[in-house]
C-alpha positions as CSV (number, residue, x, y, z in Angstrom):
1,X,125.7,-136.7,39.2
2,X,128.4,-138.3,37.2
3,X,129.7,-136.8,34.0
4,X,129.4,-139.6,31.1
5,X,131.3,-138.8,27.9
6,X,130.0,-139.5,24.5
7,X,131.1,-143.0,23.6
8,X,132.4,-142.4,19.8
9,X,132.7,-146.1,18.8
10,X,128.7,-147.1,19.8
11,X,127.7,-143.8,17.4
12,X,130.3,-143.3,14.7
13,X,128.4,-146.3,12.4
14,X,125.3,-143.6,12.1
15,X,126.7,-140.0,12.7
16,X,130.1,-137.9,11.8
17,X,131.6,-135.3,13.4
18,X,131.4,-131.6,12.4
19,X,135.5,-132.3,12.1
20,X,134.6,-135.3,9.4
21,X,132.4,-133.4,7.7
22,X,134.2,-129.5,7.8
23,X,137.2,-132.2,5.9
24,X,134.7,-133.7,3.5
25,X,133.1,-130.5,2.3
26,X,136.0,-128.2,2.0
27,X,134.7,-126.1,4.8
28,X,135.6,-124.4,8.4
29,X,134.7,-126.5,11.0
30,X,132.7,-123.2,12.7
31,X,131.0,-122.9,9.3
32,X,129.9,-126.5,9.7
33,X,128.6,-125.7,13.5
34,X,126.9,-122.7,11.6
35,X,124.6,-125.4,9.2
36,X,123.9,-126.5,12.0
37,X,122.8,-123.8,14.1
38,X,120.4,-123.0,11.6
39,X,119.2,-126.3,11.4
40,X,120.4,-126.2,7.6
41,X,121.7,-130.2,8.3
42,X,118.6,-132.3,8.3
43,X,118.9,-134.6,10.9
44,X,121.8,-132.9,12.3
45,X,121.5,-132.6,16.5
46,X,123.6,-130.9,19.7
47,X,124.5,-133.9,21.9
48,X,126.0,-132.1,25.2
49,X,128.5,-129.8,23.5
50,X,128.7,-131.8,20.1
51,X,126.9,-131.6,17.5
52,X,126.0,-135.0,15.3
53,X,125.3,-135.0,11.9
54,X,124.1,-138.4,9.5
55,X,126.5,-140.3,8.3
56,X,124.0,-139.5,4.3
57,X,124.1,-135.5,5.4
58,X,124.6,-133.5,2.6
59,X,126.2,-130.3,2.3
60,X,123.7,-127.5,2.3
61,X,123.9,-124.6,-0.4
62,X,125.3,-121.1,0.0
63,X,122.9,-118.6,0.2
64,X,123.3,-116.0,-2.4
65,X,124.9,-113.0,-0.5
66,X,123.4,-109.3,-0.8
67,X,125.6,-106.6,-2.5
């Protein structure tokens, strides 16, 4: 079975990175992944070992932490 790298150019016009958007927001890059692992990124998916979020995605609030 061959090995087949994501091709960047055929889905940057519809998805960023968790890198673009960890710059964008003013957040960790694992924080991002985080969003995402809790499905907190609507329309946010794991392709192989990235994970694709909408070009539209919006940063999700912080949950209010307990004291």
């Amino acid at each position: 079975m061959a090995y087949h790298k994501i091709d960047w150019e055929l889905i940057s016009y519809r998805f960023k990175r968790v890198k673009d958007c960890a710059e964008e927001w003013g957040i960790s890059k694992r924080r991002v992944q985080i969003y995402c692992e809790e499905d907190r990124i609507e329309g946010a998916f794991k392709c192989g070992q990235y994970w694709l979020i909408p070009k539209d995605a919006k940063k999700p609030p912080e949950k209010e932490r307990k004291r």
